[in-house]
Structure formats: C-alpha cells, structure tokens
C-alpha positions as CSV (number, residue, x, y, z in Angstrom):
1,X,-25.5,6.6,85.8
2,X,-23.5,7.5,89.1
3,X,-21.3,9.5,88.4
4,X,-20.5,11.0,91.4
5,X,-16.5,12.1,92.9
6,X,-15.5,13.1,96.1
7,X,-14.7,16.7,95.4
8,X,-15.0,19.8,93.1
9,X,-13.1,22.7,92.4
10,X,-15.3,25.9,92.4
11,X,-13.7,29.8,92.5
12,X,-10.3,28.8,94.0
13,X,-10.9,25.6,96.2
14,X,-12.1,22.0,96.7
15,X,-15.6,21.7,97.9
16,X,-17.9,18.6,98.6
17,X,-19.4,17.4,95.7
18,X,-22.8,17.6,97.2
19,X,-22.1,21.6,97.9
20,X,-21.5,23.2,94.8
21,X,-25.4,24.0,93.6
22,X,-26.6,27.0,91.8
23,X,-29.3,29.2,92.5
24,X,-32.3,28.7,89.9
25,X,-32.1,32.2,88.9
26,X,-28.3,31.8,88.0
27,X,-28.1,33.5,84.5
28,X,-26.4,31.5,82.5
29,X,-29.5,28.6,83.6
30,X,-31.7,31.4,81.4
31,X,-29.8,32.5,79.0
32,X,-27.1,29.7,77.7
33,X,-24.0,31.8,78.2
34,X,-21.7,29.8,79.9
35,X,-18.0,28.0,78.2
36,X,-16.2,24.6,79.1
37,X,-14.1,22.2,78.2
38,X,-14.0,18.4,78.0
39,X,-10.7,16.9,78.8
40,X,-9.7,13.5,79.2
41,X,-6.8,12.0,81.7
42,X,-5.7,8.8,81.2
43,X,-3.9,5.6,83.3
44,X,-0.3,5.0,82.6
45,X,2.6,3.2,83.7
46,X,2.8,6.8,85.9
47,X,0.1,7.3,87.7
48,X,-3.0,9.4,85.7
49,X,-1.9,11.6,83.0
50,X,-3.9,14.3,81.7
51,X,-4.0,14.7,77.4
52,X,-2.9,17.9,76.2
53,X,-4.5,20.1,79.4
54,X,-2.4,23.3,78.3
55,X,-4.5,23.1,74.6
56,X,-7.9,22.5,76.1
57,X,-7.2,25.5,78.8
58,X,-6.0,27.5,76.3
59,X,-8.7,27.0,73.9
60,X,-11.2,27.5,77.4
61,X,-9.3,30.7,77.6
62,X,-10.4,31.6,74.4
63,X,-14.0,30.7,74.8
64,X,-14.8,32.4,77.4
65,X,-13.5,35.4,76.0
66,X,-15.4,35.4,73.1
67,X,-18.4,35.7,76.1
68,X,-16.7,38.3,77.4
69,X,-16.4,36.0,80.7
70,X,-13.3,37.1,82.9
71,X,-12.1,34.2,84.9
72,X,-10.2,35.1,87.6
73,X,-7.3,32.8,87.3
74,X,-4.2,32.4,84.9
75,X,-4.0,29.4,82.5
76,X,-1.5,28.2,84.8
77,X,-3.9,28.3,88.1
78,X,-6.8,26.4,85.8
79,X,-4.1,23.8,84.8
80,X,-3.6,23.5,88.4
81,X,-6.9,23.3,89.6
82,X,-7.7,20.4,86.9
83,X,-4.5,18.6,88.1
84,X,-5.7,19.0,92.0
85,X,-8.9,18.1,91.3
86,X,-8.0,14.5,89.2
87,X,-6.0,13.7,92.1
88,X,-8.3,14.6,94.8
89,X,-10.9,12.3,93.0
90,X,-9.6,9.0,93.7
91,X,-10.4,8.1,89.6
92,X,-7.7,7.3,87.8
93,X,-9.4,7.2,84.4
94,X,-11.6,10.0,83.3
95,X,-12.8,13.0,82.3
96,X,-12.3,16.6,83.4
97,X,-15.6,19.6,82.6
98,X,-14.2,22.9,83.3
99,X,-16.8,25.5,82.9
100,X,-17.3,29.0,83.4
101,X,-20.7,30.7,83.3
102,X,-22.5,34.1,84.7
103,X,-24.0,32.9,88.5
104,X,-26.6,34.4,90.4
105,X,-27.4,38.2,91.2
106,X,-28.4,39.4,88.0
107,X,-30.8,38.5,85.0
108,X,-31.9,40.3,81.9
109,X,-29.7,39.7,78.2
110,X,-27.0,41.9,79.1
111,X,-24.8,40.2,81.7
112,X,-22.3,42.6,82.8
113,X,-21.9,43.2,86.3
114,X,-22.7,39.2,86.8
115,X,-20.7,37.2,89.0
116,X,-18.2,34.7,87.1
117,X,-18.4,31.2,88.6
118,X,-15.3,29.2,87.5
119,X,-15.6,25.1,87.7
120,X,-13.6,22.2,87.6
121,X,-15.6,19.1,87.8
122,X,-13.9,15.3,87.3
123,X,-15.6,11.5,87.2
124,X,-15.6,8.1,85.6
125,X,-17.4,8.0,82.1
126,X,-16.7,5.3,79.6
127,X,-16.2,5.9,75.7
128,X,-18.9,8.0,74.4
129,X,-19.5,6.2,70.8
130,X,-18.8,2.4,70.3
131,X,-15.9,0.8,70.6
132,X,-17.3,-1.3,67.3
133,X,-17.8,0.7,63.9
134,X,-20.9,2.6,63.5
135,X,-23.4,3.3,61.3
136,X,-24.0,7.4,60.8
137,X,-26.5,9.4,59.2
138,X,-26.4,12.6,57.2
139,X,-29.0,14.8,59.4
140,X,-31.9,16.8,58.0
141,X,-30.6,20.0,60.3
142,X,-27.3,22.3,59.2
143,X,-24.2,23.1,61.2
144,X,-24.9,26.6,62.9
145,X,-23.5,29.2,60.4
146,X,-20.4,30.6,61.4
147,X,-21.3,34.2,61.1
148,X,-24.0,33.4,63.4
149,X,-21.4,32.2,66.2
150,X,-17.9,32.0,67.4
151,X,-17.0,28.3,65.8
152,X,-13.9,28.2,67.4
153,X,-14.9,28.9,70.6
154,X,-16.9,25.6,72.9
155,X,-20.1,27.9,73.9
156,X,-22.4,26.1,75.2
157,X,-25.5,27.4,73.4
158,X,-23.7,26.1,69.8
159,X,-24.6,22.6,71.0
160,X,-27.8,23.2,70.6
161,X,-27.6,22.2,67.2
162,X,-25.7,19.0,68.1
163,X,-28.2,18.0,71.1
164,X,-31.2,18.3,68.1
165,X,-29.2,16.1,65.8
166,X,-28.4,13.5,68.3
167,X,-32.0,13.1,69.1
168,X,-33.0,13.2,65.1
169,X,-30.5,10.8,64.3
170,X,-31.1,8.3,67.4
171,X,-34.7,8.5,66.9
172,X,-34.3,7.0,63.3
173,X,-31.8,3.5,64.8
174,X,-28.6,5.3,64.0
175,X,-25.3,5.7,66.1
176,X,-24.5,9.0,65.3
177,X,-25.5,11.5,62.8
178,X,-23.7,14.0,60.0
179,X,-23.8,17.6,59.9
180,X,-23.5,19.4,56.2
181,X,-22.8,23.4,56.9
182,X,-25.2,25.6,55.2
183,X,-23.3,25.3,51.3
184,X,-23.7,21.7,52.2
185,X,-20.7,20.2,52.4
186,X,-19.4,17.4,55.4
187,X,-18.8,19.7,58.2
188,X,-18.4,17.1,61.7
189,X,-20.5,15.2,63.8
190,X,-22.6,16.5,66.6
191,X,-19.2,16.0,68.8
192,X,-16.7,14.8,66.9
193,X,-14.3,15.9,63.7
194,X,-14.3,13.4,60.5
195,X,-11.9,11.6,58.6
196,X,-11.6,10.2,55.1
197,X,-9.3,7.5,53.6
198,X,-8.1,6.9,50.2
199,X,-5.3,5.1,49.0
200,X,-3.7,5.3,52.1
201,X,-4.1,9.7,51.9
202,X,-6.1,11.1,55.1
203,X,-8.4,13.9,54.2
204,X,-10.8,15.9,56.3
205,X,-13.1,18.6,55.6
206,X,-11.4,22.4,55.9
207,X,-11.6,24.6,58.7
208,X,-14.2,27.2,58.7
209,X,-17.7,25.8,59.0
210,X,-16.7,23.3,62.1
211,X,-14.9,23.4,65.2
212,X,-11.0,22.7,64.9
213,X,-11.0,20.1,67.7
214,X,-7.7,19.2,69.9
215,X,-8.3,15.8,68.4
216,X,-8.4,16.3,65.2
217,X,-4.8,17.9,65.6
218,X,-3.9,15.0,67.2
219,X,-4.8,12.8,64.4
220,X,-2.9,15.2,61.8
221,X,0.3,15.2,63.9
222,X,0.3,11.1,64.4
223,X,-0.9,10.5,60.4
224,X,1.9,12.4,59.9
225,X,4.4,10.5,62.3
226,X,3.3,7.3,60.8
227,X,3.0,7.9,56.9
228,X,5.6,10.9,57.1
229,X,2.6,13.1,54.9
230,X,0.1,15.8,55.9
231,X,-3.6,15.3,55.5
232,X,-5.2,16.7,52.8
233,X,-8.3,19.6,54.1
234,X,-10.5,20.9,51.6
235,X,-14.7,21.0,51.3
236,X,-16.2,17.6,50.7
237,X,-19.3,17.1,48.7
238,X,-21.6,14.2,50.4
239,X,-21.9,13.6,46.7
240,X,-18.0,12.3,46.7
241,X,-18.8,10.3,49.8
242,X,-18.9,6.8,47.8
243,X,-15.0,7.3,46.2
244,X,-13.4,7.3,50.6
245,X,-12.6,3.6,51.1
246,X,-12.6,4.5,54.7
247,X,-14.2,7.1,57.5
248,X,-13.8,7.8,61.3
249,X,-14.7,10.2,63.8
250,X,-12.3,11.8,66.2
251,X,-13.1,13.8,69.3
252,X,-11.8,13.7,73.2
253,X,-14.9,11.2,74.3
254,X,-14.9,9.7,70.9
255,X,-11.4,8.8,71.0
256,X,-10.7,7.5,67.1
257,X,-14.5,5.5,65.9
258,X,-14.5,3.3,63.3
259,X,-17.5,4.3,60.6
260,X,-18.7,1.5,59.4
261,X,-21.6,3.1,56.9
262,X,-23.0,6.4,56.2
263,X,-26.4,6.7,54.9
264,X,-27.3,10.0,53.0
265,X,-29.9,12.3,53.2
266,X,-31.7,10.3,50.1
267,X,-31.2,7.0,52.2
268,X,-28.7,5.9,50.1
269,X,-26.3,3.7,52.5
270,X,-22.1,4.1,51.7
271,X,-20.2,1.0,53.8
272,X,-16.5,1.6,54.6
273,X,-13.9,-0.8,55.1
274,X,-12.6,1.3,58.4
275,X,-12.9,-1.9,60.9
276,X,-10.9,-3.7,59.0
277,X,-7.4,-5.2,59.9
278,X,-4.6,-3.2,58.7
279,X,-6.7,-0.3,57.7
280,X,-5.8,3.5,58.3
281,X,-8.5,4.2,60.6
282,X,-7.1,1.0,63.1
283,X,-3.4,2.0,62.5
284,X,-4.0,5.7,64.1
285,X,-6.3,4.5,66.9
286,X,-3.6,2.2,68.1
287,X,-1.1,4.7,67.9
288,X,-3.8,7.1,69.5
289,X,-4.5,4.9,72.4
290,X,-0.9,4.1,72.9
291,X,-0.5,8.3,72.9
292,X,-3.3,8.8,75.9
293,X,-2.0,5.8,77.5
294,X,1.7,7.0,77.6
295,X,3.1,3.8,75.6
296,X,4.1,6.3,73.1
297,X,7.4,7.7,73.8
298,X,7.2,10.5,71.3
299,X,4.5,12.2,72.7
300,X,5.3,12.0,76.2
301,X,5.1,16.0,76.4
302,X,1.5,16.3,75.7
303,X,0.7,13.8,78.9
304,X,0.2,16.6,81.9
C-alpha cells in the first residue's frame, strides 16, 4: 500500500517524507510509550476540511500527559501544524497521525530526561471496515482493565489488546471482532465504539471500561438532532444481544458500519436488520457522511 506524501511535520517544520527516520535505539521503539491521534479531513464544496481537529488535539493533549510526555507546542500550534501539513500534502481526502513519543538518547524504563519527538504525518487511506455490513465476533481475549491503564487516554501500548483481537478474529473468517471488559459485558471493538437499536432508541455500552471516542460523540449529538432524544448508556450483557434489532460500529476510520451479525462466544450467530433501508443505523451514517462532507449546515463548526 503506497502511502506515501510529500512532506511531514516533525518538532516545528515540514521535512521530506523520506527524512524523518528514527534511530533504532529510540525508546519509545523498546518500550511502547509513545501517544497519537487519528484524525480524518474530508473534501467539501470548500476545499479539505478537517473533523473536529480541536477534540482530537485536545484529547492528544491529554494523552500524552497521562505519559508524562511534554510537547513543546500549544494546542493551537498542533492544530496548525495538522492544517499546514494537509495542505502541503497535495491529498484532499485523508487522514492525519499525530504522535508524540520519547526519541533517541536514552533507554532503560524510566524515560525522563528523553527527548520528546512531536509528529504530524498525513496520506490517502480508504475506509478501514466495509462499506457493506459485517459479520463480528465476540473475541476470546478481554478489554485491558481500566485500573491497569489510562482508558481515556490513546496510548499506544493499550492497542495491544486490539492488534491480538484483530488477528484472533481474522484468523477465524470474521470482519471484525467484539471485546467484553473483564465483568463481561460489550465494551467496543478493537477500534471502534458500538451501537444498539431498538424500537427506534439508540443505546451503547457506558463509559468506563472503553475508550469515549470523538465518534461516538458525534453519533450521540446527530441521534439527537434527528430523533430529538438522547441515547440510552448502560452495561450490556452479550446475553441481551438477541432483543437489539440493529448494531453498528462507530470510529474516525470506521466512519458509521453497518453490523450485519454477531456471533458469540458459544458460536451462537445474532443477524441484525442494520443494512436495511430506512433503518437507524443508515439514517445516522447519511447524516454522518453529510457532517464530514460539509453538506450539513448545522455542523459547519466542527469542519476545521
């Protein structure tokens, strides 16, 4: 997959894409400790527009503070940088990795007195799941405990968990797998927040044992525009999985994804009626699309 741009931003300026390699003995390469974000910009009438940057940067903010990482910039300078660097890339659909990790100069656990390496890299990717509905599968492994983590925060070394579900759940013929948290209930997907439907109410599983994606507060804020009522959150037994007439998963490269059936951990297989004309889970990733595309009006203040 080529996915190569002319430029990146590293530590304050552009530099050749070809230019911006790390030592081997750069830390975070050892140890996992690095933060980022994934942020998605968008064609529209306009020119590229960039979803809900301040969010994402703020949420990177709060990330890499949780690592004790010290970028060197404001908010406002990392906005900046991601808005130089979309229009340096000549891409006017794509997505945007900031990261920020320990660099070279130091190993051993304890990092301070590392160099922080700030980075701002942009290219052309397509829609991570399908754009058809999917078939998912409740995996065998638990989301990371949240006392054993900052769930909140978009570490790197928490997707750990999601990179051995992914290769669980492929391995078996499935699109996508499940994660239960450790009292087993639904917690999210390796990359991507969950949805339920029935009788026209939108439910999801409550905060605490998942990560509470930009996406997902998308989704709230346009069920709410549309059906003028908020989503139900509370814990959802897989047990109760059968009595949703409809399921999606929502996440900045997952966009809004139809699930078309989810097969538990006893191989008992749940179809959904979430591809289906008129239904909920088409209704929101309209209005979704036409929210990231600019088309709606409403919204226009979350464009960037």
């Amino acid at each position: 997959m080529e996915i190569k741009t002319p430029f990146i931003w590293k530590n304050g300026e552009l530099r050749d894409w070809d230019d911006t390699t790390d030592h081997n003995l750069t830390h975070t390469l050892h140890y996992g400790w690095w933060v980022f974000e994934w942020i998605r910009f968008y064609n529209t009438e306009n020119g590229p527009k960039i979803f809900r940057l301040k969010e994402h940067i703020e949420r990177f903010f709060y990330s890499a503070s949780v690592l004790n990482l010290d970028i060197n910039y404001s908010i406002e300078e990392i906005m900046n940088a991601c808005i130089e660097t979309v229009a340096a890339s000549w891409v006017n659909t794509g997505y945007i990795r900031p990261i920020a990790y320990y660099g070279y100069g130091k190993m051993g656990l304890y990092p301070e007195g590392a160099k922080v390496e700030t980075v701002i890299s942009v290219w052309k990717w397509g829609k991570y799941l399908s754009d058809k509905a999917i078939d998912v599968k409740i995996s065998n492994i638990r989301r990371i405990h949240p006392m054993t983590t900052d769930i909140k925060a978009k570490i790197t070394g928490n997707y750990v968990n999601s990179v051995m579900v992914s290769l669980e759940i492929h391995k078996q013929g499935y699109d996508e797998g499940l994660l239960l948290d450790t009292d087993w209930y639904i917690a999210e997907g390796p990359g991507e927040n969950i949805f339920f439907v029935k009788n026209w109410q939108l439910y999801t599983p409550a905060l605490g044992n998942l990560l509470p994606g930009i996406t997902r507060d998308t989704i709230k804020n346009l069920y709410q525009e549309l059906f003028t009522k908020e989503v139900i959150e509370d814990k959802i037994n897989p047990e109760e999985l059968d009595k949703f007439d409809e399921a999606f998963f929502v996440g900045t490269a997952a966009e809004v994804t139809p699930i078309w059936s989810i097969t538990t951990e006893d191989w008992k297989k749940i179809q959904y009626k979430s591809w289906e004309s008129g239904s909920i889970t088409n209704s929101l990733k309209t209005l979704y699309l036409d929210t990231v595309s600019g088309e709606n009006k409403s919204k226009l203040d979350w464009l960037y």
